[in-house]
mmCIF file as gemmi writes it, N, C-alpha and C atoms, coordinates in Angstrom:
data_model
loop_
_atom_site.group_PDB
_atom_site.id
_atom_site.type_symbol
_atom_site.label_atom_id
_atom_site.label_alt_id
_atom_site.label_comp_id
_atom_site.label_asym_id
_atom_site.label_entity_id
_atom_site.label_seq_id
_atom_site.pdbx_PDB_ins_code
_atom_site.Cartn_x
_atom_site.Cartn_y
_atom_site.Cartn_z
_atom_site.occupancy
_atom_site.B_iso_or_equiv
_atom_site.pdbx_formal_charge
_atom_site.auth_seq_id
_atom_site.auth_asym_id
_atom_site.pdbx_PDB_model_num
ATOM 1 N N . UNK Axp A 1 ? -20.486 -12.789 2.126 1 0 ? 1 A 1
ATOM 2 C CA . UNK Axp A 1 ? -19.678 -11.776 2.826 1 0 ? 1 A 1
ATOM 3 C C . UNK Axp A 1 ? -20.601 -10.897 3.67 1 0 ? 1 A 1
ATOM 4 N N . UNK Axp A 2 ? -20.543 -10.706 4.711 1 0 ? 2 A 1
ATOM 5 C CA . UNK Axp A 2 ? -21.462 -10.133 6.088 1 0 ? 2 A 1
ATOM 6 C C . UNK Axp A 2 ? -20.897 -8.218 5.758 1 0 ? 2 A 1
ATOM 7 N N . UNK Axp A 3 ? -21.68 -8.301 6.193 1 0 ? 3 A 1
ATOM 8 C CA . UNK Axp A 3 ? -21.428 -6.442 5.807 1 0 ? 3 A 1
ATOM 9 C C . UNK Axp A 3 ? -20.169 -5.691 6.86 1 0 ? 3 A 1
ATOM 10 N N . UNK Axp A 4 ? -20.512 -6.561 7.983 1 0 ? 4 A 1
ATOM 11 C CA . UNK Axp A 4 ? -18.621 -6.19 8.778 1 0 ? 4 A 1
ATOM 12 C C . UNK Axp A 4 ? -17.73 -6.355 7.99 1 0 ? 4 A 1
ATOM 13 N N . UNK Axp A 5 ? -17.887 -8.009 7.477 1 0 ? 5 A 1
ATOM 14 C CA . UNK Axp A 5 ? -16.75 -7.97 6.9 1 0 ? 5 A 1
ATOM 15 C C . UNK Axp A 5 ? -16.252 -7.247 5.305 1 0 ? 5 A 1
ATOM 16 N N . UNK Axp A 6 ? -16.961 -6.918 4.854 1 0 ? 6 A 1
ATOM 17 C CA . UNK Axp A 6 ? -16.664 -5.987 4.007 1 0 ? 6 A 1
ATOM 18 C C . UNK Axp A 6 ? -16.216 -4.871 4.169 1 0 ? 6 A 1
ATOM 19 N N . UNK Axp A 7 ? -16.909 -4.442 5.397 1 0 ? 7 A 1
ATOM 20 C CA . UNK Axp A 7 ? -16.1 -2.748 5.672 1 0 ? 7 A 1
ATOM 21 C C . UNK Axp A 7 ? -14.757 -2.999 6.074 1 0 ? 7 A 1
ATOM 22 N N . UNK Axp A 8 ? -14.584 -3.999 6.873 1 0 ? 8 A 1
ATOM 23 C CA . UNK Axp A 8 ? -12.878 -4.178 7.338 1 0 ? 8 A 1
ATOM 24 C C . UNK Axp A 8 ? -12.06 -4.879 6.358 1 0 ? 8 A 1
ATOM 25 N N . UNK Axp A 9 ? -12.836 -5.488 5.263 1 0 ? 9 A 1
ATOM 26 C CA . UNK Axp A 9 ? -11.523 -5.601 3.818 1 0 ? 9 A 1
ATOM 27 C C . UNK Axp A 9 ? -11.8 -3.854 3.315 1 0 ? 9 A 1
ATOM 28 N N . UNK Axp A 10 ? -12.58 -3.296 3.114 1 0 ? 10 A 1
ATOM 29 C CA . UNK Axp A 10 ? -12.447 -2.047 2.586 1 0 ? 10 A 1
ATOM 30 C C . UNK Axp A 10 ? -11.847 -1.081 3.55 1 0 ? 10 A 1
ATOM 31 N N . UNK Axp A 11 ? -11.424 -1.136 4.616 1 0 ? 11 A 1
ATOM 32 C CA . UNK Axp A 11 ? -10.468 -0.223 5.878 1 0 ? 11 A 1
ATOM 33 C C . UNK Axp A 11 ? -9.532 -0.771 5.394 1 0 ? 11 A 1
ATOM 34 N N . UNK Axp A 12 ? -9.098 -2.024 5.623 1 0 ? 12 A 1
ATOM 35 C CA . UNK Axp A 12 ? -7.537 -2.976 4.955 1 0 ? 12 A 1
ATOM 36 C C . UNK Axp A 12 ? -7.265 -2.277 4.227 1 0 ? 12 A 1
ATOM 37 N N . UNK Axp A 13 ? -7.869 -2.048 2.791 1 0 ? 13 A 1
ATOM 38 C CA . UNK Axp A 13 ? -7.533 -2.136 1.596 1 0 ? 13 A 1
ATOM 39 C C . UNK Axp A 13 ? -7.11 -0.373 1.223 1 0 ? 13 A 1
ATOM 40 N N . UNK Axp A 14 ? -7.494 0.241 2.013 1 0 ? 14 A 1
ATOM 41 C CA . UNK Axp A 14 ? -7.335 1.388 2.598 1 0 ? 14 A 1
ATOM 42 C C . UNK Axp A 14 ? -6.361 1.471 3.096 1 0 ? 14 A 1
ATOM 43 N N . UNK Axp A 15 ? -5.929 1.202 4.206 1 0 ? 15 A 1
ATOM 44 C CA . UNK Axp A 15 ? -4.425 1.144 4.791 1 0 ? 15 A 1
ATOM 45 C C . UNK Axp A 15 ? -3.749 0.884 4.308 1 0 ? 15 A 1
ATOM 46 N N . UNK Axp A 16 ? -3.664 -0.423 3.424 1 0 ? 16 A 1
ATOM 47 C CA . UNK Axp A 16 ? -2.366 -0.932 2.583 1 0 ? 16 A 1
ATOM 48 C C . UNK Axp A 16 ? -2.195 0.234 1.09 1 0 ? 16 A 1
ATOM 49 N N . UNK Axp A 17 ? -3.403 0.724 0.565 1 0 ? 17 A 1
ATOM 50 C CA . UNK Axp A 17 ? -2.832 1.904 -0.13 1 0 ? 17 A 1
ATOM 51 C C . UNK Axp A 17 ? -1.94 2.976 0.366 1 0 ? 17 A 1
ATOM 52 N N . UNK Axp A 18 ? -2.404 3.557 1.473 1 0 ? 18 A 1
ATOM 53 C CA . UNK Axp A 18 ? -1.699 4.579 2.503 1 0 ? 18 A 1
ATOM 54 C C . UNK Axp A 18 ? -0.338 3.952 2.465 1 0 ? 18 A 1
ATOM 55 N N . UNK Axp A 19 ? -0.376 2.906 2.624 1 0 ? 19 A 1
ATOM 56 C CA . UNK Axp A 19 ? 0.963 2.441 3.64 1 0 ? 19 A 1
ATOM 57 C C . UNK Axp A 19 ? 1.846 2.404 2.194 1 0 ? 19 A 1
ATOM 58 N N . UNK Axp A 20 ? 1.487 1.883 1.246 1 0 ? 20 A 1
ATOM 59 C CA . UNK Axp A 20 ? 2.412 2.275 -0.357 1 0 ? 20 A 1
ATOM 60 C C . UNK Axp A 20 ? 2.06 3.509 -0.959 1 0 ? 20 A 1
ATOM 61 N N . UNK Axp A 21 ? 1.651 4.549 -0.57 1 0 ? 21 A 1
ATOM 62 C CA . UNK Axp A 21 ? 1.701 5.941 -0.749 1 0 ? 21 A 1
ATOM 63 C C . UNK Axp A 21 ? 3.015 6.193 0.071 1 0 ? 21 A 1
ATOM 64 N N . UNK Axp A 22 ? 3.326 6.241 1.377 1 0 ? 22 A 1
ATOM 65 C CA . UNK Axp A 22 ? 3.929 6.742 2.026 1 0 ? 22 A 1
ATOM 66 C C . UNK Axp A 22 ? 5.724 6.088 2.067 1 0 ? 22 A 1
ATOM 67 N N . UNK Axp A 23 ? 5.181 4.911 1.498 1 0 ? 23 A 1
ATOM 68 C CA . UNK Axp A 23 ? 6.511 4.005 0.748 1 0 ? 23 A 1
ATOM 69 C C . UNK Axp A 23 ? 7.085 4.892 -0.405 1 0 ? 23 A 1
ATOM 70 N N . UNK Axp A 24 ? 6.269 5.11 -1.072 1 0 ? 24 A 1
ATOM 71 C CA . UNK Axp A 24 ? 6.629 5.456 -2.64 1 0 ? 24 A 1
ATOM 72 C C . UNK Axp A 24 ? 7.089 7.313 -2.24 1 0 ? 24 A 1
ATOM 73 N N . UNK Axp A 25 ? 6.433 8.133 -1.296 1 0 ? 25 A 1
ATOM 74 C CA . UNK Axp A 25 ? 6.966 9.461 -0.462 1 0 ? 25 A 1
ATOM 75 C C . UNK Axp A 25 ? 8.14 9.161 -0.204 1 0 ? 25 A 1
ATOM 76 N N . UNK Axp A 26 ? 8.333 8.414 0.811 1 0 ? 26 A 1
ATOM 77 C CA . UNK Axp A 26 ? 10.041 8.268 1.26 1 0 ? 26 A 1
ATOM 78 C C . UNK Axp A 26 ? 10.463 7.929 -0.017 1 0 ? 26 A 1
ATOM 79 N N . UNK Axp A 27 ? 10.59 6.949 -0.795 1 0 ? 27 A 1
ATOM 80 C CA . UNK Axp A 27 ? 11.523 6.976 -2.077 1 0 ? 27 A 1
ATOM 81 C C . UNK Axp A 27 ? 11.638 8.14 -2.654 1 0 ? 27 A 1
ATOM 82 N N . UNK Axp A 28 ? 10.933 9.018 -2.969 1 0 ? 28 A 1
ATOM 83 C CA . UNK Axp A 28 ? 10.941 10.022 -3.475 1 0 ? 28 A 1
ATOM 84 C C . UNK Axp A 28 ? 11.705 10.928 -2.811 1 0 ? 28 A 1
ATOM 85 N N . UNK Axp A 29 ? 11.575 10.926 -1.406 1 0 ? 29 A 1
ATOM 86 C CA . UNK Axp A 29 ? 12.206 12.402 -0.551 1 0 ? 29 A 1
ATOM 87 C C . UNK Axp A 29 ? 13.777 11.906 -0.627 1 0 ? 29 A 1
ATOM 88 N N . UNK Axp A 30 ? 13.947 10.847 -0.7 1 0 ? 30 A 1
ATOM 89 C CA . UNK Axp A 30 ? 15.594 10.439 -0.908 1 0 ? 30 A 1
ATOM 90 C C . UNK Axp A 30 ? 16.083 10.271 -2.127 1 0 ? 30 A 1
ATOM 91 N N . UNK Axp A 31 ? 15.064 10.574 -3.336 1 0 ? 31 A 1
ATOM 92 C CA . UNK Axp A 31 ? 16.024 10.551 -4.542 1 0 ? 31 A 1
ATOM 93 C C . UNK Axp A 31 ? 15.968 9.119 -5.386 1 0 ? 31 A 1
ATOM 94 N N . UNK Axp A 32 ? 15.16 8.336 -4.464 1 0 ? 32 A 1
ATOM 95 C CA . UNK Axp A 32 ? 15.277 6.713 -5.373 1 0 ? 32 A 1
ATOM 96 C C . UNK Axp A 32 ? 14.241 7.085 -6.398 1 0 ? 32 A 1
ATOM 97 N N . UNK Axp A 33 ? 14.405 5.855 -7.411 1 0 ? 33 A 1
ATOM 98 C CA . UNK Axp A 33 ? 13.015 6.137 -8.685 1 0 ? 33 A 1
ATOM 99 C C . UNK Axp A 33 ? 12.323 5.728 -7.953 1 0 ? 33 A 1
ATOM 100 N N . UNK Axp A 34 ? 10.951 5.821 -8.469 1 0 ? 34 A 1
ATOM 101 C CA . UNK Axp A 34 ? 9.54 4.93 -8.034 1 0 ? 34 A 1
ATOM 102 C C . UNK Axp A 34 ? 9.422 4.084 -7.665 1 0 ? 34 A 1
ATOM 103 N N . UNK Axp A 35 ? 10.307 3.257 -9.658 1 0 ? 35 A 1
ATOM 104 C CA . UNK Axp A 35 ? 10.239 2.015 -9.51 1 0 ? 35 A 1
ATOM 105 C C . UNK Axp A 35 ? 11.621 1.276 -9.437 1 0 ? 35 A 1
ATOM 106 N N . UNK Axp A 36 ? 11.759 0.648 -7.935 1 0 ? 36 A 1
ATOM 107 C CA . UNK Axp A 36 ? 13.046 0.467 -8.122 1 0 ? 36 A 1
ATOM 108 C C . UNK Axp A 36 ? 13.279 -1.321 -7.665 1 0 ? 36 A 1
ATOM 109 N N . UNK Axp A 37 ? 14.388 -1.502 -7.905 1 0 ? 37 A 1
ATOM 110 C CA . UNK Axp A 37 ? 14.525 -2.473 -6.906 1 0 ? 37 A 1
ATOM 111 C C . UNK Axp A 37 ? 14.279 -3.391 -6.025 1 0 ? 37 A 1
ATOM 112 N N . UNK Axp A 38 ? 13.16 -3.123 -5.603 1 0 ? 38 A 1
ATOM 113 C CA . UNK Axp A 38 ? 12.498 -3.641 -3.765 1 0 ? 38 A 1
ATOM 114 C C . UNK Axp A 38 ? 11.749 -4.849 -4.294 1 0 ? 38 A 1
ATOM 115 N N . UNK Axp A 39 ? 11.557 -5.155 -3.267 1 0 ? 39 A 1
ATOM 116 C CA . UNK Axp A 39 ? 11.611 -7.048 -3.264 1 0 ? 39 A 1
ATOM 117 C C . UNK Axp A 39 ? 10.193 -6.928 -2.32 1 0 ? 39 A 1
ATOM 118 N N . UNK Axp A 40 ? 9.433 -6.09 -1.884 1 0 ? 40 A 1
ATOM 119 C CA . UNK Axp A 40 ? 8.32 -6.461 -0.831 1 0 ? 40 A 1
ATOM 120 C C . UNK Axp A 40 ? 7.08 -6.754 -1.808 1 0 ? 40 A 1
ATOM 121 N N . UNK Axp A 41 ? 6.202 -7.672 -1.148 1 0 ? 41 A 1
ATOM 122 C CA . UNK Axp A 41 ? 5.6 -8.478 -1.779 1 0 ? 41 A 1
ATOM 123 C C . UNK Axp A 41 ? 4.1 -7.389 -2.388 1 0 ? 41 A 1
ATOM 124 N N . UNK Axp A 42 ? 3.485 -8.046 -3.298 1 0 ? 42 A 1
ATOM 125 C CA . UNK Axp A 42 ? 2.661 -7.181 -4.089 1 0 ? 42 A 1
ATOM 126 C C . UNK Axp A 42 ? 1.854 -7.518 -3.281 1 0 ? 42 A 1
ATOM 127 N N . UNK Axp A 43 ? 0.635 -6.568 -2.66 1 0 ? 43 A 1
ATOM 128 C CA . UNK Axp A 43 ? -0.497 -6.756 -2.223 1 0 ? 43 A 1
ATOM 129 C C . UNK Axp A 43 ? -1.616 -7.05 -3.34 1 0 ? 43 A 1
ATOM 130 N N . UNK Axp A 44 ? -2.656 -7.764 -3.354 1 0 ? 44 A 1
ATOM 131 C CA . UNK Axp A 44 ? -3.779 -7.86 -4.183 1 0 ? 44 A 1
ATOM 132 C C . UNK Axp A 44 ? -4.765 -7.476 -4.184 1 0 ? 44 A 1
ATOM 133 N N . UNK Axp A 45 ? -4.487 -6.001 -3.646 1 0 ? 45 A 1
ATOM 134 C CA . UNK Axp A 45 ? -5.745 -5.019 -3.741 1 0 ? 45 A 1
ATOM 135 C C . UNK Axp A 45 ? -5.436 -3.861 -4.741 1 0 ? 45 A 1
């Protein structure tokens, strides 16, 4: 693994947390549980 590419799986892996932080915010600001329902696929980070 080349040292670019490590920093840009560790930016990725970064974003895709953010991006299910801000998932799991909106559920919250509307009242859904946490854990609910949703069907989007598990990331493996």
């Amino acid at each position: 693994m080349t040292k670019s590419g490590s920093a840009y799986l560790h930016s990725f892996g970064r974003a895709v947390s953010n991006f299910e932080e801000n998932i799991r915010e909106e559920r919250q600001s509307r009242g859904e549980p946490k854990e609910g329902k949703h069907t989007r696929p598990h990331h493996p980070f």
